[in-house]
C-alpha positions in Angstrom: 7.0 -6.6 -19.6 7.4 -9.8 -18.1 8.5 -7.8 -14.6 5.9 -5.4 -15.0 3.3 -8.2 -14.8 4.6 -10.0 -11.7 5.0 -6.6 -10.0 1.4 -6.1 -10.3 0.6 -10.0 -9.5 2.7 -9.4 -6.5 1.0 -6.3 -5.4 -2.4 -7.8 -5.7 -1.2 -11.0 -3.6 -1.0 -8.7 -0.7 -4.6 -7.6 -0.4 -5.2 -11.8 -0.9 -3.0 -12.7 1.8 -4.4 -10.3 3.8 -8.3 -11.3 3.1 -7.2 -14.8 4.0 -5.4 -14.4 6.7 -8.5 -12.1 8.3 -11.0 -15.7 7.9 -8.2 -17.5 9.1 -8.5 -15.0 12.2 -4.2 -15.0 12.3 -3.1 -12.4 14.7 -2.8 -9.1 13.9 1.0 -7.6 15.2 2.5 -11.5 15.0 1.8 -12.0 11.3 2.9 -8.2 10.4 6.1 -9.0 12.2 6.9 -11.4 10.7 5.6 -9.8 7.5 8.5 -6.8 7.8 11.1 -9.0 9.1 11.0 -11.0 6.1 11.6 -7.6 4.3 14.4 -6.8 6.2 16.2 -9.9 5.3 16.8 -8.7 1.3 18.2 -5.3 2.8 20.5 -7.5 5.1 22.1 -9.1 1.9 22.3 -6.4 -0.5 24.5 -4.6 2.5 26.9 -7.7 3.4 30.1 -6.6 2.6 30.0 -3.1 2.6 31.0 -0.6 4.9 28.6 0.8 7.5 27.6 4.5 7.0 29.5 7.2 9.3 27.0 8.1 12.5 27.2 11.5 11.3 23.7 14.1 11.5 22.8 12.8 7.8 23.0 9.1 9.0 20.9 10.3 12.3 18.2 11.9 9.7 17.8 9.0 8.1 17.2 7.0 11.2 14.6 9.6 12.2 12.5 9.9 9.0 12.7 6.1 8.9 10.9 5.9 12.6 8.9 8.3 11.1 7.8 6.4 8.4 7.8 2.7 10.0 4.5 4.1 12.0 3.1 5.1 8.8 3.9 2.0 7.3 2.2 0.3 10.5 -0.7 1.9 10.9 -1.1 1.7 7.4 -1.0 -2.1 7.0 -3.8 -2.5 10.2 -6.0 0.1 8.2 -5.1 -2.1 5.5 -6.2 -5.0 7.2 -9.4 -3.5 9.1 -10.4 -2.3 5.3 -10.7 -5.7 3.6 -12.8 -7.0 6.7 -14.9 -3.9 6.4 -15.2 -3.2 3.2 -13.4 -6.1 1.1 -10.6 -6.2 -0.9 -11.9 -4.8 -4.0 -11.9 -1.5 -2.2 -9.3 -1.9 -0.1 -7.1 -2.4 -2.9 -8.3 0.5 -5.4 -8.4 3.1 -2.7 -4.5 1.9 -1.8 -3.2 3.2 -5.3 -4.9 6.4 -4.7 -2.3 7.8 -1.8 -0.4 8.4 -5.0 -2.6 11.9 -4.6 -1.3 12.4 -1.1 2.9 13.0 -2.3 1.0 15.0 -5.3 -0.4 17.6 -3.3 2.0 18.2 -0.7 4.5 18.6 -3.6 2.2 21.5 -4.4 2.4 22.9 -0.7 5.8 21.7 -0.2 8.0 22.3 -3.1 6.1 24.8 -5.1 5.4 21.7 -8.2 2.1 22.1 -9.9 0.2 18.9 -11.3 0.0 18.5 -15.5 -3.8 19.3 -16.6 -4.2 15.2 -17.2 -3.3 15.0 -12.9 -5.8 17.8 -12.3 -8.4 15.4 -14.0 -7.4 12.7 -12.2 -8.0 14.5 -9.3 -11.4 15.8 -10.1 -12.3 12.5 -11.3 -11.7 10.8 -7.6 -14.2 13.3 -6.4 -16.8 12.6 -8.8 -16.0 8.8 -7.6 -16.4 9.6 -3.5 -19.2 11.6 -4.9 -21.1 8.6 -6.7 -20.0 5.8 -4.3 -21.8 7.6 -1.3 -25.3 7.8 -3.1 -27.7 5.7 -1.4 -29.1 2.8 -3.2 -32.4 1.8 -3.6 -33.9 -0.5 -1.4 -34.0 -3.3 -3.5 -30.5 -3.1 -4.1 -29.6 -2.6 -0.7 -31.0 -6.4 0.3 -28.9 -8.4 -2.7 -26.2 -8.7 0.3 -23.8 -5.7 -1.4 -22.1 -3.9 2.3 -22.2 0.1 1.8 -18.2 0.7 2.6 -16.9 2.7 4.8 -15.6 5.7 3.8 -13.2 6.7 7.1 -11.4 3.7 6.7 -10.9 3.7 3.0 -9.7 7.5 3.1 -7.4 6.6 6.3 -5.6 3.6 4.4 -5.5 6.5 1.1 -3.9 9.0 3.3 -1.9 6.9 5.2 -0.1 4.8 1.9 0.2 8.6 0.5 1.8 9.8 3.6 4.5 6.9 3.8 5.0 7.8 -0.2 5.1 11.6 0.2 7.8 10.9 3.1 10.2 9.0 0.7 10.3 11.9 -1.1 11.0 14.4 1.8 13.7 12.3 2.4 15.0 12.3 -1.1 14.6 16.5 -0.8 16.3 16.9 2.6 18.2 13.6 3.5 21.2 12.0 2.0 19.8 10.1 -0.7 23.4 7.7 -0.9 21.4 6.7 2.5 18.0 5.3 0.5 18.5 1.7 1.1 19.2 2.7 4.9 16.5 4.3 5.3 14.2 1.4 3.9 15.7 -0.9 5.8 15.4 0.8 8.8 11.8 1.6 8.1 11.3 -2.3 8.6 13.1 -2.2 11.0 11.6 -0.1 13.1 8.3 -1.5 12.1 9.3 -5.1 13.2 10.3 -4.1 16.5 7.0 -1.9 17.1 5.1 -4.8 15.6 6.7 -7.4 18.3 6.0 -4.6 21.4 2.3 -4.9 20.2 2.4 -8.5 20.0 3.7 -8.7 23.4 1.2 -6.1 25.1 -1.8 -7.1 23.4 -0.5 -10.6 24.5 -0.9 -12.0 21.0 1.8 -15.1 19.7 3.7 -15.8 16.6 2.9 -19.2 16.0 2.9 -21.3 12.8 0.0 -19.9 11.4 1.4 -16.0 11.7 4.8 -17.3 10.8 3.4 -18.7 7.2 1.0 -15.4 6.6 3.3 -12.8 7.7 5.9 -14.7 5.0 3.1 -14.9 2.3 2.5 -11.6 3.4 5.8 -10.2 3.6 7.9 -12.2 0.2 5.1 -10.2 -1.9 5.6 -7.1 -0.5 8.9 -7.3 -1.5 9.0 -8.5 -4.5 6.0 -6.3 -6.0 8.7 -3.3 -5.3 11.5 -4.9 -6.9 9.8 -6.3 -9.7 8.6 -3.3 -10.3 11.9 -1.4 -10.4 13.4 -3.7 -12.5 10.2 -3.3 -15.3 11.7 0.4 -15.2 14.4 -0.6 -17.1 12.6 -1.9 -20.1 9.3 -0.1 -20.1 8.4 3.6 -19.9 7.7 5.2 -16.5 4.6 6.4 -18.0 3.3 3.2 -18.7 4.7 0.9 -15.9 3.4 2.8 -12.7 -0.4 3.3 -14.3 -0.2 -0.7 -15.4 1.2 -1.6 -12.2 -1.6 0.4 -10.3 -4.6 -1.1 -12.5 -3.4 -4.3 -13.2 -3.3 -4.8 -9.3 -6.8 -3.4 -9.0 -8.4 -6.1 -11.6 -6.6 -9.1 -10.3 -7.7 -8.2 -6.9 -11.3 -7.4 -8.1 -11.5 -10.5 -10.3 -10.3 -12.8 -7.2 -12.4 -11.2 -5.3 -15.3 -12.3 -6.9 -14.5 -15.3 -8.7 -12.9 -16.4 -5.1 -14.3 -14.9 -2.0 -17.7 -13.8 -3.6 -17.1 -10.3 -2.9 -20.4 -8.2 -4.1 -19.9 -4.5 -4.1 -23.0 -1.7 -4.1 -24.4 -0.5 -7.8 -22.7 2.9 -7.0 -19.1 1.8 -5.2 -18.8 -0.7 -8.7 -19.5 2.7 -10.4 -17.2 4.4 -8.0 -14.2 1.6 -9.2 -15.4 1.9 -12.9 -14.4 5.6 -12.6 -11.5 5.5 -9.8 -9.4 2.6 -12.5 -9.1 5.8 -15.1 -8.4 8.3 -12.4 -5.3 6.0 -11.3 -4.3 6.2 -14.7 -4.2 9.5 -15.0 -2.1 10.4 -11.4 -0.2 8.3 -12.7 1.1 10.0 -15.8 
């Protein structure tokens, strides 16, 4: 349980780091460089001593759908970022664990799978959530300071998170799945290198500020993965990925507000109260 809770904790630091790093006004493509080439470095050490795969077509797949997914993976993590200045990290983060809806419904399309009735609900109970956090507020309410979000960013970062997800496991249908660790480390990889061409276009540095974030940033990102995997071991799937989701969702929301001072709308708070279950239930 112990590696269930610091998966979560980990998983939350990264919304944190990256409401921080936003007031700190870091650059974007230097910190998130860093940020995946701090990933790559675990991958580098798990793989020292062993032989390199064959350059065969299944090794070239792999290489592709990684490419693939490292643009995923980058656009996700500036949506990411544009969604905690926008709409804070409360959201950001809760809307995150929903692109778990994204692999569930192109499994549907994909591989002919059909969701359990409890999914189904979980589905129709993010609905009613969009449904309710979209309601206007009263005036009154709307002057206590609370920002209405915005919902194109919030379903971008959903859909982008679930497309990255939902790729893993077209990779796992079609690829050679002896190749996983390849692939992720190629997917930071690639995501490094297309973070350091932004950074030089867009004539942004990597400087001591971006070099401490993107590691904050990064070791986290990590670390919430493995710890995760390693909770598998002793706790039931069916209880580790719903804790894992929620548990990251109320530390974020409780340093949110105890920390950065967040305030939310009466319905978006609603919209959270509703999504928490929801998240549960995709889950199972």
């Amino acid at each position: 349980m112990l590696f269930l809770v610091a998966g979560f904790v980990c998983s939350a630091l990264v919304s944190l780091v990256l409401k921080v790093a936003d007031r700190k006004d870091c650059d974007r493509y230097g910190m998130l460089t860093i940020n995946y080439a701090s990933c790559i470095i675990p991958f580098l050490l798990t793989q020292a001593g062993k032989p390199l795969p064959e350059p065969d077509a299944d090794f070239a797949l792999c290489l592709g759908f990684a490419a693939v997914n490292s643009l995923f993976y980058l656009a996700g993590m500036v949506v990411n970022q544009l969604n905690v200045r926008r709409n804070g990290a409360i959201l950001q983060s809760t809307f995150a664990r929903l692109g778990v809806m994204v692999p569930t419904c192109l499994s549907i399309f994909l591989f002919g799978e059909r969701p359990s009735l409890v999914q189904l609900a979980g589905i129709i109970l993010v609905l009613f959530a969009f449904i309710i956090m979209n309601l206007p507020e009263d005036r009154a309410k709307e002057k206590s300071g609370a920002t209405k979000p915005s919902f194109s960013l919030l379903v971008s970062a959903l859909l982008l998170g679930g497309l990255a997800d939902s790729l893993l496991k077209v990779f796992q249908q079609y690829g050679n799945r002896t190749l996983q660790d390849w692939f992720m480390g190629a997917t930071f990889l690639s995501a490094s290198i297309l973070c350091l061409v932004m950074t030089s276009v867009r004539k942004e540095r990597i400087g001591r500020k971006e070099i401490t974030f993107g590691l904050c940033l990064g070791i986290p990102n990590y670390l919430s993965s493995l710890f995760l995997l390693k909770s598998l071991s002793t706790v039931s799937a069916y209880i580790a990925y719903p804790t894992y989701s929620v548990g990251a969702i109320l530390v974020v929301t409780a340093a949110s507000c105890l920390i950065f001072k967040e305030k939310l709308t009466g319905w978006s708070m609603a919209g959270v109260a509703m999504i928490i279950p929801a998240v549960i239930l995709l889950n199972s």
